[in-house]
N, C-alpha and C positions, 0 to 999 in steps of 0.2 A: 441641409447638411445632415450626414447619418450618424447618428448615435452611433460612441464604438463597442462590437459583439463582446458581451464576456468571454476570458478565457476555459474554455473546457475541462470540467473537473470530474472527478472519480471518487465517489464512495468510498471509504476506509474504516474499518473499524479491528482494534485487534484486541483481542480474548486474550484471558488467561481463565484457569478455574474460577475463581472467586471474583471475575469480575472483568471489566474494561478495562485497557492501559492508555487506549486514544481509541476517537471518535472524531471523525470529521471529511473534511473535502480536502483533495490535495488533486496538486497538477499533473504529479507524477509520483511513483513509488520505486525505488529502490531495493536489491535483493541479491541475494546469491543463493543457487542452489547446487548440482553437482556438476552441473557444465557450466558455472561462473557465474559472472555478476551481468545484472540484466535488468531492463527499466518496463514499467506498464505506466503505459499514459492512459486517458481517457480515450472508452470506445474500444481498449481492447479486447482482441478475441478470447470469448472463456478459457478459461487455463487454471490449471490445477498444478501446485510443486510442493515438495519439500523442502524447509529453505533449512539453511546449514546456519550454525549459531555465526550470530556475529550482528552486525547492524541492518536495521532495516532504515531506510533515507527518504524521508517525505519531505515535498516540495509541498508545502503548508498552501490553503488559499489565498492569506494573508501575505504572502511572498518572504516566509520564513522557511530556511532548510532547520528539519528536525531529525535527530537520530537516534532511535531506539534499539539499543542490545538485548537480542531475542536467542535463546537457547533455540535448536532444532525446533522448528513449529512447519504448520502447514500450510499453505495459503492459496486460497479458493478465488476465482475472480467470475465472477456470473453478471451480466445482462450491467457493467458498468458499476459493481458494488466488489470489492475489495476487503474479505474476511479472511484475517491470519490467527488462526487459533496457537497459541504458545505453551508451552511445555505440556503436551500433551503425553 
């Protein structure tokens, strides 16, 4: 019988100046930038946006939804790692 594959997760980590706000694994990340609301799963292609204030929505590893309100910030996605720098 086969062992069943973990689910596929993504890097997350979001900045502010002084420091971390979260740090972790999620399934999926939530956003909106200037053409709307829109999702990065794991393995997505590099993508760079400007996200517009409002909430960011992490589908936690632990199979928690969490939701963080971020002023305008950035959010960079490279090689499966997921960095939103905030109030820059």
């Amino acid at each position: 019988m086969k062992e069943p594959q973990a689910k596929p997760t993504i890097d997350l980590e979001i900045q502010k100046i002084d420091g971390n706000i979260w740090k972790g694994k999620a399934f999926s990340v939530s956003a909106k930038n200037i053409h709307g609301e829109f999702d990065i799963l794991p393995y997505h292609a590099n993508f760079i946006s400007i996200l517009l204030e409002g909430p960011v929505v992490i589908r936690e590893e632990s199979g928690q939804t969490k939701k963080i309100s971020l002023p305008r910030s950035v959010m960079h996605l490279k090689d499966n790692y997921i960095k939103i720098y905030s109030a820059i």
